[in-house]
C-alpha positions as CSV (number, residue, x, y, z in Angstrom):
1,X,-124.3,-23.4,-17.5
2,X,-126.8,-25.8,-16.9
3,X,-130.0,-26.0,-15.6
4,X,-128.7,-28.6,-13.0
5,X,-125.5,-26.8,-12.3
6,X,-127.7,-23.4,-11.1
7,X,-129.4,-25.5,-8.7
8,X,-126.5,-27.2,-7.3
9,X,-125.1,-23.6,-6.9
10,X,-128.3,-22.5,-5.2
11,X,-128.8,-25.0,-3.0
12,X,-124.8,-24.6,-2.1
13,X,-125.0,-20.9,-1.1
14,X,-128.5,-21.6,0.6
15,X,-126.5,-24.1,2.3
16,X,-123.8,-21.7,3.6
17,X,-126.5,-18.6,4.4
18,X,-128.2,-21.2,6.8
19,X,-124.9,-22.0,8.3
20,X,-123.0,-18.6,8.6
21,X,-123.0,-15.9,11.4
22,X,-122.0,-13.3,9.4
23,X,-122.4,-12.6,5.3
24,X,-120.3,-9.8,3.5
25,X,-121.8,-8.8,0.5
26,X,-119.2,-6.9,-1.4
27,X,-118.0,-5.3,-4.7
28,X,-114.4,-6.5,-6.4
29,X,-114.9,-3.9,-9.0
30,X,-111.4,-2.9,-10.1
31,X,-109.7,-5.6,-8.0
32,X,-106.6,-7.1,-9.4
33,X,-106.3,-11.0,-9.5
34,X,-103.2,-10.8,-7.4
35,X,-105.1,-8.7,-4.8
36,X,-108.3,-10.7,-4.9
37,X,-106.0,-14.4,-4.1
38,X,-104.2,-12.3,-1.2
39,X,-108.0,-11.1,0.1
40,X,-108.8,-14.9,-0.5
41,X,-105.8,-16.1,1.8
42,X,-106.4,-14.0,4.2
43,X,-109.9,-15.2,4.2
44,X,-109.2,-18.8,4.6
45,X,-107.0,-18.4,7.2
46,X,-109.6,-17.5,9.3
47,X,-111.9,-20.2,8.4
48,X,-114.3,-17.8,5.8
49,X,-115.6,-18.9,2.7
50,X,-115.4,-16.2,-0.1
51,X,-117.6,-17.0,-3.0
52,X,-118.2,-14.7,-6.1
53,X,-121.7,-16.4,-7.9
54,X,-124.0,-14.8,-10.1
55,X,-126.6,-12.4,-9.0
56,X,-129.6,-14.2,-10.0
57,X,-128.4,-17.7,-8.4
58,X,-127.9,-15.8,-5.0
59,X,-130.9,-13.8,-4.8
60,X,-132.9,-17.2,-5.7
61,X,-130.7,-18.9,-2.6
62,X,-132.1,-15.7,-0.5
63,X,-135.6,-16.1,-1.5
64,X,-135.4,-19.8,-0.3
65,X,-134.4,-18.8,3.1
66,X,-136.8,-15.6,5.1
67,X,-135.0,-12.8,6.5
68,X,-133.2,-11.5,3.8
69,X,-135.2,-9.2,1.6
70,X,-133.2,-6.3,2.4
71,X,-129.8,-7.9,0.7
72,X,-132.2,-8.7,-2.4
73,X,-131.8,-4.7,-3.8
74,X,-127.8,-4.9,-3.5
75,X,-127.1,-7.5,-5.3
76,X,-126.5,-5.3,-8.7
77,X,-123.0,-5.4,-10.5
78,X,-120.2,-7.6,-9.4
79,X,-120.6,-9.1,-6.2
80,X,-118.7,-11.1,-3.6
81,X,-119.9,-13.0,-1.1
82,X,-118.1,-13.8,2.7
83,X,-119.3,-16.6,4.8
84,X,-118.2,-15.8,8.4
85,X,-119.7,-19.0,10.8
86,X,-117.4,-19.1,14.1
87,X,-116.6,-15.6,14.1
88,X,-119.7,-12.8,12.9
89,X,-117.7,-9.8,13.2
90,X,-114.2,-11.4,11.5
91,X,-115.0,-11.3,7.7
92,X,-114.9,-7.1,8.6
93,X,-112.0,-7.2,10.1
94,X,-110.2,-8.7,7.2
95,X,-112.1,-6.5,4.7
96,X,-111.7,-3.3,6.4
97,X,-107.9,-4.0,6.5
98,X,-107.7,-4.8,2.7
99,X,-109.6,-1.7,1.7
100,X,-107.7,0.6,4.0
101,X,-104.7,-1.0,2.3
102,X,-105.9,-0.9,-1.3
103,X,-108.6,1.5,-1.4
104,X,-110.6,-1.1,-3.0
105,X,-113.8,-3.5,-2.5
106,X,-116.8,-2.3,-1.2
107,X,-119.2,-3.3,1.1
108,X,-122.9,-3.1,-0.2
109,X,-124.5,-4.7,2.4
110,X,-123.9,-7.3,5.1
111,X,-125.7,-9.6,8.1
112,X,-125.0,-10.4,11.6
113,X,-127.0,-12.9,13.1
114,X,-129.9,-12.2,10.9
115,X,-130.0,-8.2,11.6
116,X,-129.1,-6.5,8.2
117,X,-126.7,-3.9,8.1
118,X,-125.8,-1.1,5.4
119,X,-122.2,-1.6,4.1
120,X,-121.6,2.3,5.5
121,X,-121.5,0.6,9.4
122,X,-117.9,-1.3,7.8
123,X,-115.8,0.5,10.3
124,X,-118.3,0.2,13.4
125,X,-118.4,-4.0,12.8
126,X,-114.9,-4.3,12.1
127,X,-113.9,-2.8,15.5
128,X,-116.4,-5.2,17.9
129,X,-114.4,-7.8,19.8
130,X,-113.9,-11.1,18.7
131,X,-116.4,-13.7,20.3
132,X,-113.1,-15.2,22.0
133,X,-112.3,-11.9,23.6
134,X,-116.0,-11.0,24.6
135,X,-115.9,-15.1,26.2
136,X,-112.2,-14.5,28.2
137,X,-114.1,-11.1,29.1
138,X,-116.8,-12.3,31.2
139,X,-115.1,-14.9,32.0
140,X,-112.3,-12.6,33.7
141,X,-115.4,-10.5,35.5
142,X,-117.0,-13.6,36.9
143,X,-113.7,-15.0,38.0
144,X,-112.7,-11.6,39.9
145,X,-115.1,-11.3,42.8
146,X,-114.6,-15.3,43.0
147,X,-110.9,-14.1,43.6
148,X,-111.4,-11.8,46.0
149,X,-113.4,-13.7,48.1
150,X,-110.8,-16.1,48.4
151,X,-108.5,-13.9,49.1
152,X,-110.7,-12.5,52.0
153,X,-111.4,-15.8,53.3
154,X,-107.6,-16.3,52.7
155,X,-106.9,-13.0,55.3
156,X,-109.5,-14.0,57.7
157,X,-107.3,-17.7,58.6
158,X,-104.0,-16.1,58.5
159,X,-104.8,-12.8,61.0
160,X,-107.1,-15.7,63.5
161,X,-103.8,-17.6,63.0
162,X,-101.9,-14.4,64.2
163,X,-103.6,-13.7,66.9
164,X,-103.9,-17.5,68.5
165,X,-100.3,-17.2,68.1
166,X,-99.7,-14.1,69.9
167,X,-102.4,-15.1,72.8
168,X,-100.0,-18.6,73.0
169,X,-97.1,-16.3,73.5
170,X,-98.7,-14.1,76.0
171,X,-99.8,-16.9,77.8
172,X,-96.4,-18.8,77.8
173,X,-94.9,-15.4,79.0
């Protein structure tokens, strides 16, 4: 590979640490080709890149960004990298339920939102809630009291209502 190649790649993956939420940092040791292109559908369905580059050209994209000096040690033996940028959290989901499935690929190491995280915390990550479901969350709890207030105020108009009625009646009697 060339000289001019390596940097291209460098200054890809540099370009895709800066821009992701969350970065897997597993091993496809012992993977099959037909399980890594299902791992990889499953993957872009989701909108996550999955990139498998050399050692040395990712710890040199690493090194060009701060933060990361605790991913530098795990990068040893065959490593694959997955870019999660809406979602932090999904890239777990979807590796968590290809390992359950085929007892395979490893997590060495991964990062949410800049905190690093030891690839023994896969089931813990894999299990937090979409950042959809944490949004229609609050957005249910803010919109609750809201509700009930209008329902109060709602309660107030028709029991006044009841009562001018019945004081009209009681009068007309």
């Amino acid at each position: 590979m060339k000289r001019s190649e390596k940097e291209q790649i460098i200054a890809d993956v540099k370009e895709m640490i800066e821009k992701a939420k969350g970065m897997y940092f597993a091993d496809f040791t012992g993977i099959t080709v037909e399980h890594i292109t299902e791992l990889r559908r499953e993957f872009r369905k989701s909108n996550i890149d999955y990139r498998v580059v050399k050692n040395t050209l990712v710890r040199k994209a690493l090194e060009s960004v701060t933060g990361y000096d605790q991913v530098i040690p795990k990068l040893v033996g065959h490593t694959g990298i997955a870019f999660g940028y809406e979602d932090p959290a999904a890239p777990a989901k979807i590796i968590k339920k290809f390992r359950d499935k085929h007892n395979k690929l490893a997590l060495k190491v991964c990062v949410l939102e800049n905190q690093v995280f030891d690839g023994t915390h896969l089931d813990e990550i894999a299990k937090l809630p979409s950042r959809n479901d944490l949004i229609a969350g609050i957005i249910g709890s803010i919109q609750s009291p809201i509700s009930s207030v209008v329902g109060a105020i709602n309660a107030l108009a028709r029991d006044l209502v009841t009562i001018i009625d019945a004081i009209e009646k009681k009068k007309a009697a």
